[in-house]
VMD Tcl script that builds the backbone (N, CA, C; Angstrom):
set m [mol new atoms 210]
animate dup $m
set s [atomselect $m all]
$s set {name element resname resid chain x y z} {
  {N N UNK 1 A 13.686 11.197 -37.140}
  {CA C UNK 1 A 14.374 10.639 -35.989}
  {C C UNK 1 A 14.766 9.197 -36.281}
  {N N UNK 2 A 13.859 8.244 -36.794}
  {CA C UNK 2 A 13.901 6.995 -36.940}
  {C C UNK 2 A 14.958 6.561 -38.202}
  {N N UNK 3 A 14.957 7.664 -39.297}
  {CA C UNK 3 A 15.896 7.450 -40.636}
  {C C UNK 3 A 17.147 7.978 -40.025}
  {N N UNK 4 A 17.630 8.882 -39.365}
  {CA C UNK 4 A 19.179 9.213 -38.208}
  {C C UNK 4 A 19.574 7.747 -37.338}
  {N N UNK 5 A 18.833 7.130 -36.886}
  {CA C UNK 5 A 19.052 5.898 -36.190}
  {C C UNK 5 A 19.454 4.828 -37.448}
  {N N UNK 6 A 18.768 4.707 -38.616}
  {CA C UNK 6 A 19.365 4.075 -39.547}
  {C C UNK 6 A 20.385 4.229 -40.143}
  {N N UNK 7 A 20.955 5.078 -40.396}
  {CA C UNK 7 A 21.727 5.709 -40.677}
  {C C UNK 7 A 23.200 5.389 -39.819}
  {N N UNK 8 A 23.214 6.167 -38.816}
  {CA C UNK 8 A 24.337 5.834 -37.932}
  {C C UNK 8 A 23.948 4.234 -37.640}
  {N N UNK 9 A 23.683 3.066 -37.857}
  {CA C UNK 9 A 23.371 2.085 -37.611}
  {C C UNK 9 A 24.238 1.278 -39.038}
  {N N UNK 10 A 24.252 1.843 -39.985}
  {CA C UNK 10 A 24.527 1.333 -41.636}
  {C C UNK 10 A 26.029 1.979 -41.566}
  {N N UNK 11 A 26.456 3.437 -40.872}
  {CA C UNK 11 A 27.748 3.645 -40.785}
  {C C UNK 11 A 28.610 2.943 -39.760}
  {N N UNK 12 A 27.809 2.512 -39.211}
  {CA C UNK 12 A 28.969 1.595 -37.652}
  {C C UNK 12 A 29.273 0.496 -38.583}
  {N N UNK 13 A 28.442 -0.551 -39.132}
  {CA C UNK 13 A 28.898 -1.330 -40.333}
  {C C UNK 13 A 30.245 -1.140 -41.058}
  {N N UNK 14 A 29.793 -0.195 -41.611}
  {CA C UNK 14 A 31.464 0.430 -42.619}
  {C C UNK 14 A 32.371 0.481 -42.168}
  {N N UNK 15 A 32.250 1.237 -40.489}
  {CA C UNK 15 A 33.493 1.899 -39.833}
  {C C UNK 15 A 34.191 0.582 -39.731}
  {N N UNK 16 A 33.452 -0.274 -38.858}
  {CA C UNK 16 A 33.900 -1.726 -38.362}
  {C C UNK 16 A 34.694 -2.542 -39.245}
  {N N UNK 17 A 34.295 -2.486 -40.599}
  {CA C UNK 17 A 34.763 -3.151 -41.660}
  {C C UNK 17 A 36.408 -2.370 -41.498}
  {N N UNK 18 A 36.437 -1.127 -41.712}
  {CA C UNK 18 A 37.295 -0.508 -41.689}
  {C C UNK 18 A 38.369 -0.891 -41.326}
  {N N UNK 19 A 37.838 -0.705 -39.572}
  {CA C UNK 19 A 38.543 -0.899 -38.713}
  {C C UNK 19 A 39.704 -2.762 -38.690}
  {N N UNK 20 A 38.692 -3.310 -39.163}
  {CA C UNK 20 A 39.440 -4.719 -39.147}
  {C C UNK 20 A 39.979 -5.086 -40.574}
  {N N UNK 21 A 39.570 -4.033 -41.347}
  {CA C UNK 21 A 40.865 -4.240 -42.317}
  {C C UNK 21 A 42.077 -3.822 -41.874}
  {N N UNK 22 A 42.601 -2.637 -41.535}
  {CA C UNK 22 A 43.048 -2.373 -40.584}
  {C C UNK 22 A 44.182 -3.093 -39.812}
  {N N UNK 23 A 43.206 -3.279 -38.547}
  {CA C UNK 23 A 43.833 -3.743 -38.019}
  {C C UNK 23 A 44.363 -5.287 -37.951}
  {N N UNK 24 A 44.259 -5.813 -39.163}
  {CA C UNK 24 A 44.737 -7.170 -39.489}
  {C C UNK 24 A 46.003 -6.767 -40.378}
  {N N UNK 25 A 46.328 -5.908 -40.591}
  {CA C UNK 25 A 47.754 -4.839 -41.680}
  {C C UNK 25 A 47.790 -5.405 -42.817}
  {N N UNK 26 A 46.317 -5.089 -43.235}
  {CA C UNK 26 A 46.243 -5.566 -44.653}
  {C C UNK 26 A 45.582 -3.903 -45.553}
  {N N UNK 27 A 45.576 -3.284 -44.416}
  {CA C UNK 27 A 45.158 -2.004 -44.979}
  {C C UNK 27 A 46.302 -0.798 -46.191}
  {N N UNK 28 A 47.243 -1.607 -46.124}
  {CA C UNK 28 A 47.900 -0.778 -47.294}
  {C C UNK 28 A 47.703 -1.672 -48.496}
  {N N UNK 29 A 47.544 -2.848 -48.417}
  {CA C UNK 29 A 47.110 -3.976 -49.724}
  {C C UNK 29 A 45.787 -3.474 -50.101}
  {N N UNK 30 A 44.809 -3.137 -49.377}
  {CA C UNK 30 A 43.719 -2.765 -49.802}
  {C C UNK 30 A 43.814 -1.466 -50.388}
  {N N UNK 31 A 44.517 -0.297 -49.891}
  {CA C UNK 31 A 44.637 0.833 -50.383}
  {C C UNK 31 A 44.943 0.518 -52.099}
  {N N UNK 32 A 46.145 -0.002 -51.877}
  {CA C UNK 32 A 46.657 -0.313 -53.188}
  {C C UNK 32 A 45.722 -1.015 -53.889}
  {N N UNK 33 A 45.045 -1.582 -53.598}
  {CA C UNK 33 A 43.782 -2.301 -54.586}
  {C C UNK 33 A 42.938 -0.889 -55.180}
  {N N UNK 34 A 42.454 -0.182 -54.171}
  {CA C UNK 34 A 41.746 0.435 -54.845}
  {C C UNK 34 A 42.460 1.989 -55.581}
  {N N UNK 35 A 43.576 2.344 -55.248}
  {CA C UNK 35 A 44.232 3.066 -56.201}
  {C C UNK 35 A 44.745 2.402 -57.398}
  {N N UNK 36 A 44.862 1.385 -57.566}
  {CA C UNK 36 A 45.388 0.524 -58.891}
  {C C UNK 36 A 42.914 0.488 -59.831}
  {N N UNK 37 A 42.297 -0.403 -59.092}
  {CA C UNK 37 A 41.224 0.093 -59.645}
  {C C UNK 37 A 40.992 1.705 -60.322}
  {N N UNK 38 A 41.061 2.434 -59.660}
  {CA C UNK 38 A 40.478 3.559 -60.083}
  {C C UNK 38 A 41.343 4.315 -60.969}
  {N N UNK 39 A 43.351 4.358 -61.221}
  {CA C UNK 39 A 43.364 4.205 -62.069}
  {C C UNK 39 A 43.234 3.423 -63.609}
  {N N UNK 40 A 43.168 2.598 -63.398}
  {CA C UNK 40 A 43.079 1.722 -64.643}
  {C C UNK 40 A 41.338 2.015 -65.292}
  {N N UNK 41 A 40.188 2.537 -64.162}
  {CA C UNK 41 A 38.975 2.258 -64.370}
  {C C UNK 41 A 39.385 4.306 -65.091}
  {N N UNK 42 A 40.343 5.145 -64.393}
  {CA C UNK 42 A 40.201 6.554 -65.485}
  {C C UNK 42 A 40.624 6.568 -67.205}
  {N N UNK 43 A 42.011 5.303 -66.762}
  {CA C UNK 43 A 42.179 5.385 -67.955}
  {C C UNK 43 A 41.797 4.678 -69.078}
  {N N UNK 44 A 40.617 3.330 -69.199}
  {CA C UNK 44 A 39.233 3.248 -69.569}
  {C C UNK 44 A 38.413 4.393 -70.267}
  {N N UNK 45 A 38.072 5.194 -68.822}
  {CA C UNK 45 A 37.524 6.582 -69.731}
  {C C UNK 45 A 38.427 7.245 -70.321}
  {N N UNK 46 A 39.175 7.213 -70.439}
  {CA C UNK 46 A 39.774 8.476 -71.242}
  {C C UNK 46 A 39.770 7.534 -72.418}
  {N N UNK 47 A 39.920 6.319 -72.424}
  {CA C UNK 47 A 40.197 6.104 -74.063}
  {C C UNK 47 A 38.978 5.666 -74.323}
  {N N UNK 48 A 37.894 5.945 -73.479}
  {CA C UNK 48 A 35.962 5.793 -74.179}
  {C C UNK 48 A 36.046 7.455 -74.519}
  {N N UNK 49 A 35.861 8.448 -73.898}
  {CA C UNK 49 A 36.334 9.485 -74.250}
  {C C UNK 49 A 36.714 9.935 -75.861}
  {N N UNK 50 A 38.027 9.442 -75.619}
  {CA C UNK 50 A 38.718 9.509 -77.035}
  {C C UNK 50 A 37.986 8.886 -78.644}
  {N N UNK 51 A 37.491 7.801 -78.119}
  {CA C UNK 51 A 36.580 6.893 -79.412}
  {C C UNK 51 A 35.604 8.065 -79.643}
  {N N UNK 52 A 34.858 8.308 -78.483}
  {CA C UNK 52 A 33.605 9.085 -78.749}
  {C C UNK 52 A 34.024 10.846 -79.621}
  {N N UNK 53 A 35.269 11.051 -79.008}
  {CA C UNK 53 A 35.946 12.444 -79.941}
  {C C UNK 53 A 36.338 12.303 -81.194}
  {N N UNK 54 A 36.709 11.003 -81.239}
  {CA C UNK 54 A 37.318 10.600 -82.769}
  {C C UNK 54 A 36.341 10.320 -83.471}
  {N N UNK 55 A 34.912 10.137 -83.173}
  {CA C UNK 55 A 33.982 10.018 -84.216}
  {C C UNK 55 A 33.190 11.490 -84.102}
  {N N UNK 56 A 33.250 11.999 -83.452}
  {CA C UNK 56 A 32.440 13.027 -83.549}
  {C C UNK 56 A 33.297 14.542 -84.371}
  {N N UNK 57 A 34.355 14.595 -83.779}
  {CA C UNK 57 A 35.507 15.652 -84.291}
  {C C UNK 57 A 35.820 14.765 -85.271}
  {N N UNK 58 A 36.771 14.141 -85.330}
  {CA C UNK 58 A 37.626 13.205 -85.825}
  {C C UNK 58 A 39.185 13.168 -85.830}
  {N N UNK 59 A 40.114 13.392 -86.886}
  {CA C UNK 59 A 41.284 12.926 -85.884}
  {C C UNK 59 A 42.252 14.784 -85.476}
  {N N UNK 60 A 41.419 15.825 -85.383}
  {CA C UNK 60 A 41.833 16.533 -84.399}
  {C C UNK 60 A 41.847 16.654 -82.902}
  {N N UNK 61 A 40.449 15.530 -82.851}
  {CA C UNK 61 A 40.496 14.915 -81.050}
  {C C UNK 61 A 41.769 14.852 -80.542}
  {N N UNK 62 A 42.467 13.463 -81.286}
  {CA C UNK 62 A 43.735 12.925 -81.202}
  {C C UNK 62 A 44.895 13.985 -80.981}
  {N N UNK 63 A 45.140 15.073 -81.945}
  {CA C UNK 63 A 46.129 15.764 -81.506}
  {C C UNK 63 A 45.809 16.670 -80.159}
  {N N UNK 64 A 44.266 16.847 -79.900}
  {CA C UNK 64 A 43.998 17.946 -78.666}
  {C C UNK 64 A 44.869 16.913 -77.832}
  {N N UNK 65 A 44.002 15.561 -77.756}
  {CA C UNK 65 A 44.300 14.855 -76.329}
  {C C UNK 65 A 45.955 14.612 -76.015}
  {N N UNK 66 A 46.899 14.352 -77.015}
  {CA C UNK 66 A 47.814 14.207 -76.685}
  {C C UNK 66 A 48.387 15.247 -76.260}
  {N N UNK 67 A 48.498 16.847 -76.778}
  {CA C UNK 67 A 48.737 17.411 -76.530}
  {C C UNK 67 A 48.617 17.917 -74.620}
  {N N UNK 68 A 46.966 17.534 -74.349}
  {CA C UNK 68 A 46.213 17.479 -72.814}
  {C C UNK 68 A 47.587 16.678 -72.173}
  {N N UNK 69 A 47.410 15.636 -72.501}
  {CA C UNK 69 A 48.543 14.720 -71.781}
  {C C UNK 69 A 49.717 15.366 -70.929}
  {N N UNK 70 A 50.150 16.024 -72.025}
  {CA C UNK 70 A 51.613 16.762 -71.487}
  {C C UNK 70 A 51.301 18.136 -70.752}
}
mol reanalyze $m
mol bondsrecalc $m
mol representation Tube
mol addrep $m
Protein backbone atom coordinates (compact mmCIF):
# COMPACT_ATOMS: atom_id res chain seq x y z
CA UNK A 1 0.00 0.00 0.00
CA UNK A 2 2.68 2.41 1.20
CA UNK A 3 5.23 1.57 -2.06
CA UNK A 4 1.69 2.50 -4.58
CA UNK A 5 1.61 5.88 -2.68
CA UNK A 6 5.30 6.27 -3.63
CA UNK A 7 5.02 5.58 -6.63
CA UNK A 8 2.13 7.66 -7.93
CA UNK A 9 3.87 10.40 -5.79
CA UNK A 10 7.45 10.05 -8.06
CA UNK A 11 4.99 9.92 -11.29
CA UNK A 12 3.10 13.29 -10.55
CA UNK A 13 6.82 14.66 -10.57
CA UNK A 14 7.43 13.53 -14.21
CA UNK A 15 3.96 14.27 -15.41
CA UNK A 16 4.40 17.94 -14.09
CA UNK A 17 7.74 18.28 -15.62
CA UNK A 18 6.00 17.25 -18.67
CA UNK A 19 3.42 19.22 -18.54
CA UNK A 20 5.49 22.57 -18.29
CA UNK A 21 7.69 21.65 -20.86
CA UNK A 22 4.89 21.75 -22.71
CA UNK A 23 3.23 24.16 -22.01
CA UNK A 24 5.99 26.82 -22.28
CA UNK A 25 6.15 25.46 -26.46
CA UNK A 26 9.32 24.28 -26.02
CA UNK A 27 8.06 20.77 -26.30
CA UNK A 28 8.92 20.15 -29.94
CA UNK A 29 12.71 21.51 -29.15
CA UNK A 30 12.82 18.97 -26.60
CA UNK A 31 11.38 16.24 -28.74
CA UNK A 32 13.95 17.04 -31.19
CA UNK A 33 16.66 16.86 -28.57
CA UNK A 34 15.92 13.63 -27.74
CA UNK A 35 15.33 12.10 -31.24
CA UNK A 36 18.64 13.69 -32.46
CA UNK A 37 20.28 11.90 -28.96
CA UNK A 38 19.10 8.58 -29.56
CA UNK A 39 19.94 8.62 -33.02
CA UNK A 40 23.40 9.57 -32.95
CA UNK A 41 23.67 7.39 -29.43
CA UNK A 42 22.29 4.03 -32.26
CA UNK A 43 24.60 4.96 -34.54
CA UNK A 44 27.57 4.79 -31.89
CA UNK A 45 26.40 1.25 -31.50
CA UNK A 46 26.34 0.15 -34.62
CA UNK A 47 29.83 1.24 -35.30
CA UNK A 48 30.87 -0.45 -31.54
CA UNK A 49 29.06 -3.32 -33.05
CA UNK A 50 30.97 -3.30 -36.17
CA UNK A 51 34.68 -3.00 -34.37
CA UNK A 52 33.60 -5.87 -32.20
CA UNK A 53 32.54 -8.00 -35.74
CA UNK A 54 35.59 -6.92 -37.42
CA UNK A 55 37.73 -8.47 -34.86
CA UNK A 56 35.99 -11.37 -34.20
CA UNK A 57 34.76 -12.41 -37.98
CA UNK A 58 36.87 -10.03 -39.64
CA UNK A 59 36.37 -8.19 -42.77
CA UNK A 60 33.24 -10.34 -43.83
CA UNK A 61 31.42 -8.38 -40.91
CA UNK A 62 31.92 -5.37 -43.17
CA UNK A 63 30.34 -6.72 -46.27
CA UNK A 64 27.26 -8.41 -44.03
CA UNK A 65 26.72 -4.89 -42.46
CA UNK A 66 26.68 -2.92 -45.46
CA UNK A 67 24.81 -5.06 -47.21
CA UNK A 68 22.08 -4.88 -43.65
CA UNK A 69 22.11 -1.21 -44.44
CA UNK A 70 20.29 -1.39 -47.65
Amino acid sequence: MFTAFVNALNECARESDVFRVFARGQGFLATYKCQKAFRIGSACTMVAIGAVSLEMIGWDAVVFELVSLF
